[in-house]
C-alpha positions in Angstrom: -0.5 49.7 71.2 -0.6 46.0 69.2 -3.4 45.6 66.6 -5.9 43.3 67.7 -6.6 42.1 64.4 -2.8 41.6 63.5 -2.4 39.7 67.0 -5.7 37.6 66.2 -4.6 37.1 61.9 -1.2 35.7 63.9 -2.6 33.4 66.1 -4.8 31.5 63.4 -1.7 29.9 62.1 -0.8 29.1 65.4 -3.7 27.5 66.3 -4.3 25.6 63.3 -0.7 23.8 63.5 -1.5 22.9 67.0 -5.0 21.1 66.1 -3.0 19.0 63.4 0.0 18.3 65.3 -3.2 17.2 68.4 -4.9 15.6 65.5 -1.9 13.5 64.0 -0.2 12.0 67.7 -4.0 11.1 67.7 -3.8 9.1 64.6 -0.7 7.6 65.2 -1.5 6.4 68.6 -4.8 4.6 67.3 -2.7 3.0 64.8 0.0 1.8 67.4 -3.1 0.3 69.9 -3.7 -1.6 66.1 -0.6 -2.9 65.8 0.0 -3.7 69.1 -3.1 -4.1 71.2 -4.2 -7.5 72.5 -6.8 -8.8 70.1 -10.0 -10.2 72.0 -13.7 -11.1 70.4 -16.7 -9.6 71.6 -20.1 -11.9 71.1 -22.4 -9.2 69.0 -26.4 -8.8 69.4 -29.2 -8.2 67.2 -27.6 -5.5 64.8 -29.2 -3.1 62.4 -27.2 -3.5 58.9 -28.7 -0.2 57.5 -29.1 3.8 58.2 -30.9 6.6 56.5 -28.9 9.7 55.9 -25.3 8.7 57.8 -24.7 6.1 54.4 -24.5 2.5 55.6 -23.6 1.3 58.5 -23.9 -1.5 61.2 -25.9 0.0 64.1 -23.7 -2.3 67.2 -24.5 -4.0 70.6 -22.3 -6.2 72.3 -23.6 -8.9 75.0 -20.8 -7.9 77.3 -22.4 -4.3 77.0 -25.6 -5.5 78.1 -24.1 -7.1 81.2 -22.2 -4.1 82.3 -25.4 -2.0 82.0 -26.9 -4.8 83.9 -24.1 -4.4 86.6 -24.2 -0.9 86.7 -28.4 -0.3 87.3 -27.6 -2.7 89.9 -24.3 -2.0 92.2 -23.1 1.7 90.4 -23.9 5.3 90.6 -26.5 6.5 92.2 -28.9 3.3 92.8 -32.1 5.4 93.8 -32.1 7.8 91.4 -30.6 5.1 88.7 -28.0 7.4 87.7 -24.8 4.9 86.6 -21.3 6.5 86.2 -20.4 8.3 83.4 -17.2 6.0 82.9 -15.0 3.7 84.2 -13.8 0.1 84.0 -15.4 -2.8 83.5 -13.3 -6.7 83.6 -14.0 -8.9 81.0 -12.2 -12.5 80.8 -11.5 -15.1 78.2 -11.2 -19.1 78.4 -8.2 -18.9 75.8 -6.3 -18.1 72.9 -8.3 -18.9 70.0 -11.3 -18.5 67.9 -14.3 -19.0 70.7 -12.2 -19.8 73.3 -11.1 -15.9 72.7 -14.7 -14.3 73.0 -14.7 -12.0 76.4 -17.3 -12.0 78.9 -18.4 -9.8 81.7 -17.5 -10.6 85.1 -17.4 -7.6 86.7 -16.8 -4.1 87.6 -13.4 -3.0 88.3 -12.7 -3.0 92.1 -8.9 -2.3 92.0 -7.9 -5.7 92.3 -5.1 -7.2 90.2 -6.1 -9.3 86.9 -6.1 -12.7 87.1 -5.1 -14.6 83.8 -7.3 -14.2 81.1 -8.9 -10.8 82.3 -8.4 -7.3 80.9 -9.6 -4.0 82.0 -11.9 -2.0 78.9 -12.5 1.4 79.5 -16.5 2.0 79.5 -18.3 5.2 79.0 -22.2 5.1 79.9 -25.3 7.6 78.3 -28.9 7.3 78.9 -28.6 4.7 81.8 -26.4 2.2 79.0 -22.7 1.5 78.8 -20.7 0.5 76.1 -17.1 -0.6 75.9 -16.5 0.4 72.6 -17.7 1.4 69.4 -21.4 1.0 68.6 -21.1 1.8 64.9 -19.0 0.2 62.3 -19.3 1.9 58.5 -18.8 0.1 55.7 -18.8 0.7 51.7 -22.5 1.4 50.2 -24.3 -2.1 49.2 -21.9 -4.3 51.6 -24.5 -4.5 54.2 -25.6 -8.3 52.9 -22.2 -9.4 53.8 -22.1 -7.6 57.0 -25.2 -8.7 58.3 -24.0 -11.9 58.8 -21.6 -10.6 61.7 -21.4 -12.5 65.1 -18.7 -11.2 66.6 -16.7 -7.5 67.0 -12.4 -8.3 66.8 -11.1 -5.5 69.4 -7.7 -4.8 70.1 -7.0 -3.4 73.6 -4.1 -2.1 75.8 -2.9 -2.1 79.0 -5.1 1.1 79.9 -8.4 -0.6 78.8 -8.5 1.5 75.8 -9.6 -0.5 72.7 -10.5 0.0 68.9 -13.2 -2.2 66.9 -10.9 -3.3 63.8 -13.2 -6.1 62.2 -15.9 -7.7 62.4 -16.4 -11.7 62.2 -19.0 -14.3 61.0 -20.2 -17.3 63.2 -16.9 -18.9 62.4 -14.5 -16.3 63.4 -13.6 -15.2 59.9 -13.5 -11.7 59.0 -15.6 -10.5 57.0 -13.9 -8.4 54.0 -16.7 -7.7 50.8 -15.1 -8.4 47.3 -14.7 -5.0 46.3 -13.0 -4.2 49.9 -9.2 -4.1 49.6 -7.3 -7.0 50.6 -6.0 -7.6 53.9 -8.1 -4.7 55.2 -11.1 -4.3 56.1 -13.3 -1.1 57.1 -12.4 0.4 60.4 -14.9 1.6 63.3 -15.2 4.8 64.3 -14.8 5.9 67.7 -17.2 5.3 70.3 -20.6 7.2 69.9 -24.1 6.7 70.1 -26.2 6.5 67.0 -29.9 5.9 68.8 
């Protein structure tokens, strides 16, 4: 008869490989939607630059956020008991390529219908009767929140599945905004989508 112990030592190993090997396609696939998602602008609301305990970060909300979760109280879920969906897709469109002409807005929820030019599909995920589209946190090196409170916009880079990462933030005039001491040609990256009320 096996050992458990000697069956359980064995399968440690085994386990731990498969978390990093989970953990690392994860990483690399985040990096490809980087590379090679298509970058849109989304308009930001009244932020909170600074929080206790987690270091310093920018608390987010997103106007196209607040018109999903709008949408949602009104024609998703469960109307009477104001229970939304847990996810889905929302459609969000731009007026063009560049600078404010590249901010999305809501329009709608998804109904299965094909995109029209200037729409894409963003994956939402909704908690406490609110729905974001993507990251509601951005962190950021201690004593950089002066230069980051002066954010306007969220840079986003999506793909075909509606999955998107927050890469940047930008001021009122589309640049983005990089502190002194941050290194050059990058800039702090979001986490992933989570709730920090």
């Amino acid at each position: 008869m096996r050992n458990p112990t000697k069956i359980k030592a064995a399968l440690a190993p085994a386990c731990l490989l498969l978390f990093l090997v989970g953990f690392n396609v994860s990483v690399a696939d985040m990096e490809c939607l980087r590379e090679s998602g298509t970058t849109l602008y989304l308009e930001l609301s009244p932020v909170d630059p600074r929080a206790l305990l987690l270091g310093d970060y920018m608390a987010l909300d997103f106007t196209v956020n607040q018109d999903l979760s709008k949408s949602l109280r009104k024609h998703g879920g469960d109307k009477d008991k104001g229970i939304m969906p847990r996810s889905g897709y929302a459609i969000v469109a731009t007026r063009g390529s560049a600078g404010k002409d590249q901010v999305a807005v809501f329009t709608r929820l998804d109904d299965g219908k094909p995109l029209q030019a200037g729409e894409y599909r963003l994956l939402y995920r909704a908690r406490n009767n609110d729905a974001w589209v993507t990251a509601t946190a951005f962190y950021f090196q201690e004593g950089q929140a002066t230069a980051y409170a002066t954010a306007r916009y969220g840079e986003i880079r999506v793909d075909e599945s509606g999955r998107n990462l927050l890469t940047h933030l930008l001021d009122a005039a589309f640049h983005r905004i990089a502190p002194a001491c941050a290194p050059k040609g990058d800039a702090p990256v979001s986490t992933e989508p989570r709730n920090v009320s």
